[in-house]
N, C-alpha and C positions, 0 to 999 in steps of 0.2 A: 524602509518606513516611508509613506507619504505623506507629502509635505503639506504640511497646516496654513490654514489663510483665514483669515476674518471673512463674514460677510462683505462689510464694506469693502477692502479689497478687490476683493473676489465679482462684486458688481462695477467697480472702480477698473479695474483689469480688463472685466469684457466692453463695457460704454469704449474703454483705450483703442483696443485692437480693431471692433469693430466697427469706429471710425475712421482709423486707416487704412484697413483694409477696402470700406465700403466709399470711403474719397477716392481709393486709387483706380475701382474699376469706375467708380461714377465717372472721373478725367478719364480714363478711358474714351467712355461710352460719350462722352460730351466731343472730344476731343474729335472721334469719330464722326460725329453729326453736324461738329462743324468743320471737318474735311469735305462731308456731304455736300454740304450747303456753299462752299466755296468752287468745289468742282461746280454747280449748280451753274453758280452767279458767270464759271467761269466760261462756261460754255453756252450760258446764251448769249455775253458780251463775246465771246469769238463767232456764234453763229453771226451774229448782227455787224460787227467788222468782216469778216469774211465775204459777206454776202455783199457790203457795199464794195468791199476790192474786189469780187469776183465779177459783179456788175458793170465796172469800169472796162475788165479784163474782156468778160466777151461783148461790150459795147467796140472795143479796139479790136477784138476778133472777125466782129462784122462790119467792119469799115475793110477790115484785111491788112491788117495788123500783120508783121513777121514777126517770128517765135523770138527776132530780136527785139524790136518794138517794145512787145509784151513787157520782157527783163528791161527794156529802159522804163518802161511806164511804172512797173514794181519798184524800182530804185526811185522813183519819181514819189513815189506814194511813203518808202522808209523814211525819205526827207526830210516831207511833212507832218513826219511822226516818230521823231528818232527815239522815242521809250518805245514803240512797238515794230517788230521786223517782221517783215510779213515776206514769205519763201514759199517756191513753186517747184514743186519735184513732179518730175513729167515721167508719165508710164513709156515703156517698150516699145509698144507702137507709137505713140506719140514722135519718139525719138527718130525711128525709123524709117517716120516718112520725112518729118523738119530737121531733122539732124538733132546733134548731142545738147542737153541742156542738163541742170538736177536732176541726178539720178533720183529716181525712185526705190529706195533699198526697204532690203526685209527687214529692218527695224521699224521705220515708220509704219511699215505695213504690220506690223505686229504689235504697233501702240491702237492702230484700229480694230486689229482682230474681229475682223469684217462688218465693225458697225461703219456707220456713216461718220460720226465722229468721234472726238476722243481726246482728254486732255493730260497733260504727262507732265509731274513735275521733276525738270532735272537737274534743279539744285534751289538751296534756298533762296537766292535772287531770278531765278528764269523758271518760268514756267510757260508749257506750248497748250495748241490747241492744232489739233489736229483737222481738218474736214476735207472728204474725197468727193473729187469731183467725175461724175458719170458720163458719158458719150447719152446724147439727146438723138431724137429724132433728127433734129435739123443739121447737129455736125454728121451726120454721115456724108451730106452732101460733098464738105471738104478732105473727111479721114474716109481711107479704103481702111478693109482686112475689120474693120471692128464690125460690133454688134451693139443695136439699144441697151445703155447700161453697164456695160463694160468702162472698168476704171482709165481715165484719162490719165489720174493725176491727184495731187492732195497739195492742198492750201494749208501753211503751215505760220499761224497766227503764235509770234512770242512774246510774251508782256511779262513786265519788270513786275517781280515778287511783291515792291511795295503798290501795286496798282489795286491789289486784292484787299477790300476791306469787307470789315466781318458788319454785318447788320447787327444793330443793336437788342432787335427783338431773338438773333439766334446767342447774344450773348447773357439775356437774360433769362430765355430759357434753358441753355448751356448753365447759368448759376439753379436755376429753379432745380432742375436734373440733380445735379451737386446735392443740392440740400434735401431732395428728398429722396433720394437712394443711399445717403447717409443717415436719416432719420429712421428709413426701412430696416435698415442692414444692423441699425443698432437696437431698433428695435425686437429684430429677429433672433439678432447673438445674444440680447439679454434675455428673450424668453427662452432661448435652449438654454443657456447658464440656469436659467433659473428654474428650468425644469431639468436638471441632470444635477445642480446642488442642494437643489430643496424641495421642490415639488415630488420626485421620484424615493425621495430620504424618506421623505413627511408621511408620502403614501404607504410605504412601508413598515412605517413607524402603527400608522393606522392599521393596517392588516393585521399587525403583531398583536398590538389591542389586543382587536376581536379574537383573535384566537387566545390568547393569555384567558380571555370571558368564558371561553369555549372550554378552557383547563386545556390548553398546548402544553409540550412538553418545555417545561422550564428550564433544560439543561442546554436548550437550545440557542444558544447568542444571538443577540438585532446585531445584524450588520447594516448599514443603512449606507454606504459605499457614497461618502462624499468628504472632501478635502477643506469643510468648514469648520471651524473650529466649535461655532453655535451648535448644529447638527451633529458635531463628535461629543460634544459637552453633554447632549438630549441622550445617544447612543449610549456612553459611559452611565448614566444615569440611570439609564432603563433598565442595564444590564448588572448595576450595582443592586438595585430594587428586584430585579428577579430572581437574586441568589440569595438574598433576603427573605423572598416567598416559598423559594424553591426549601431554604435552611426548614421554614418555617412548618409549610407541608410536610415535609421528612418528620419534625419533630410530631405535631400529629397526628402523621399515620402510621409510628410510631407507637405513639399512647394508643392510639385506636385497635392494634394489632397486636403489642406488646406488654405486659405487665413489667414497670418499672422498676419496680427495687427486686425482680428474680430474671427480667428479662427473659420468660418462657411467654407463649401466648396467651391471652387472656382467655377470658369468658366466651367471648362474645363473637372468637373464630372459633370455637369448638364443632359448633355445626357445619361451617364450611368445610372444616378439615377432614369429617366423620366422612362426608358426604364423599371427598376427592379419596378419601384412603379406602369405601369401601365399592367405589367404582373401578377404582386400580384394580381392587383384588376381586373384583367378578372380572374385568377385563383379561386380568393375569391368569385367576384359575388358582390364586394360591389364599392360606390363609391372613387375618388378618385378627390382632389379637389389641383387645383393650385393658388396662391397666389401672384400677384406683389406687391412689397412693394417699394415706393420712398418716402425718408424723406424730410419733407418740412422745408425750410429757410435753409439747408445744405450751400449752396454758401454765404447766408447772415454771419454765424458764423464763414466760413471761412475769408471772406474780414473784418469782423470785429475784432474777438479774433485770426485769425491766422490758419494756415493749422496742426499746432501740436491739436489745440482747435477740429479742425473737427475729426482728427483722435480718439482722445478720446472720442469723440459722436459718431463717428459708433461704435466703443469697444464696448461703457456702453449701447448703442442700442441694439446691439445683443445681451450682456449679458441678459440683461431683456427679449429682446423675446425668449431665448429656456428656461428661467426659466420659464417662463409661457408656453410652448409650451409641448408637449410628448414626449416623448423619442424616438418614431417612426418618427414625424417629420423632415424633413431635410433642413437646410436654407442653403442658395447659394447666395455668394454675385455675382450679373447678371453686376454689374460695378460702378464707383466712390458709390453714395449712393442708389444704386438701389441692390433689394432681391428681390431671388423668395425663396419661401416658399411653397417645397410638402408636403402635407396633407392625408397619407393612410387612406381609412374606414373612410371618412368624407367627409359630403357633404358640398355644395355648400354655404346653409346659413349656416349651425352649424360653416364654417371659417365665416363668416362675422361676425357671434356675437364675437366667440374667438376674431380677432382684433380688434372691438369695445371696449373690454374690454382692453385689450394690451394699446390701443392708451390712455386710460383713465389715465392707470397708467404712462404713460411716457409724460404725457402733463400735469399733476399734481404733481408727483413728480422730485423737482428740480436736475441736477448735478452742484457741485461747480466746476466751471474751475478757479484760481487765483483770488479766491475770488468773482467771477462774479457767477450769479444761471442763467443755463441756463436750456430749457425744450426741450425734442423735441418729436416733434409733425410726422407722416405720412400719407400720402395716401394710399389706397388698393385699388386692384381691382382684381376678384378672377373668375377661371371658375373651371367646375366640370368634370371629366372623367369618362366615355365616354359620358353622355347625352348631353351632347354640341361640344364635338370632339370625334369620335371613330378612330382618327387616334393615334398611337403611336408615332411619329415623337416630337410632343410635340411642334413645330412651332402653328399649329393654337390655342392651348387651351392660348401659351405664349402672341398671337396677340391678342387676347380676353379679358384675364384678362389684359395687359398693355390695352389696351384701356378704358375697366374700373375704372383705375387705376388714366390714364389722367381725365376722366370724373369727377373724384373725385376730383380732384385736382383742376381741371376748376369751379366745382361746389363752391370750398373752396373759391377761390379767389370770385368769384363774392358776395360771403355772405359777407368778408370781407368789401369789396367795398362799 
């Protein structure tokens, strides 16, 4: 079973998640940009100390300065800056021709990854800055074996972690960021909430409407597929009122179709059904035979035992004829105690013996109305489709067999007589 929430909740819920969720990437993305902007600051405060030691370095280069010099002059410069150490690692050739100094290793050569500069933090208190220094026009004069541009060497500038501070305009727009990718985020996770528990319910809700206006089928349940208790309550509701309509309709087209205290068809399908049963039998190629039925003494049992007494004799009347009758069969009550009775794929006499036999059982065995046994007895009189009417309409086969019907009946009394 899926778990029930309130609205409120359920808006309560999403405002939750998609503020923590939408703070954590906003730090992120803040957090990011002002890494940006510190690598930034950091590297142009090392391009600008760099360039003033490097200035120094080849002002002593061209006085003619020894590669020892140089290392006193750089210890000269840490001195007067003991928060920043400033370190010279000398290429291959360089080496080669002055002899050994700082190595140049594939690390630092792989914090450049062949830009010019480059700044590396290797641990929370030190951070470097990296800048490589190139062979110029003018040093070829002193270095053999190189080429303009080729790496000399890298200038390695390290300042103390706490040197770095964050400008105030990136820490308010680092807050702005914050608040407005959390205003977004919660904006966005409330309008899907609110379109996957309400809006998508509601619209569905509306579809059903229409089609309910349309006459949809009513046995069909609103699902509206959301975990709100409001929206379950509307669902329960709609579907409690459609079994309601659905009860409603049944009863009727019921009434519409059925005559109530004999439960045979009324009136008022009699044409439709002429119509279906004498298209079967030109379809089929077989006959199809019609049937009036008027119960006799009817008016007698009413002026005697009462109009409740009659009712109960058409009931138990037609109970008996479709228990004997076929299932393809259709009886039709034609008015007060008069039936017709359609007969598919049956002829003419095969109905006159079927009610012979019918009348036998219902003229022999008794019903008890308040203790009284009464019997009841009918007339028939039957025609066959098409060899007596090839019309469809269903008037003359009905004029034929009720004439029969009387004849029967005429015949009854004069034997009485």
């Amino acid at each position: 079973m899926r778990p029930v929430t309130s609205l409120k909740n359920a808006l309560f819920n999403s405002l939750y998640r998609s503020s923590i969720i939408s703070t954590f990437f906003a730090l992120i993305i803040v957090a990011t940009l002002i890494f940006l902007s510190i690598e930034k600051d950091l590297r142009q405060e090392g391009q600008y100390l760099g360039q003033l030691v490097f200035k120094e370095l080849r002002q002593a280069m061209d006085r003619g300065a020894s590669y020892e010099e140089v290392d006193q002059l750089i210890a000269e410069i840490n001195d007067h800056a003991p928060d920043i150490t400033y370190s010279m690692y000398r290429s291959e050739a360089i080496q080669n021709q002055f002899g050994e100094g700082r190595e140049l290793t594939q690390e630092i050569l792989a914090h450049l990854n062949g830009s010019p500069d480059a700044t590396h933090v290797e641990s929370l208190e030190k951070i470097h800055y990296f800048r490589s220094i190139n062979f110029q026009q003018e040093c070829l004069a002193c270095h053999q074996n190189v080429a303009v541009g080729d790496l000399a060497g890298v200038l390695d500038v390290s300042f103390p972690a706490h040197r770095v501070r964050i400008p105030i305009s990136e820490v308010l727009m680092g807050l702005f960021l914050v608040f407005s990718i959390t205003i977004i985020s919660s904006y966005l996770a409330l309008s899907t909430d609110l379109l996957s528990h309400m809006i998508r319910p509601l619209q569905k809700l509306e579809r059903k409407l229409k089609e309910t206006e349309g006459h949809h089928d009513l046995n069909e349940r609103l699902e509206l597929d959301s975990d709100l208790k409001e929206i379950l309550s509307i669902e329960h509701s709609f579907n409690a009122q459609q079994e309601l309509l659905h009860s409603a309709f049944q009863k009727v087209e019921e009434v519409s179709i059925f005559d109530t205290l004999t439960s045979t068809y009324n009136r008022h399908q009699l044409d439709r059904l002429f119509t279906e049963e004498t298209v079967r039998a030109i379809r089929q190629k077989k006959p199809m035979t019609i049937a009036m039925i008027d119960l006799n003494g009817f008016k007698q049992i009413n002026d005697t035992h009462g109009h409740q007494a009659g009712d109960e004799i058409l009931a138990h009347f037609c109970k008996v004829l479709r228990h004997n009758l076929r299932m393809t069969d259709k009886v039709i009550r034609y008015g007060g105690d008069e039936f017709i009775v359609l007969l598919p794929d049956c002829s003419k006499e095969m109905a006159e013996g079927l009610f012979a036999r019918i009348e036998e059982i219902t003229s022999t065995e008794p019903y008890y109305y308040k203790g009284q046994v009464l019997f009841t007895q009918f007339s028939s009189g039957t025609a066959e489709f098409p060899s007596e009417s090839a019309s469809d309409q269903g008037l003359e086969l009905i004029e034929t067999a009720d004439a029969r019907m009387y004849q029967e009946k005429q015949r009854r009394k004069a034997n009485r007589t």
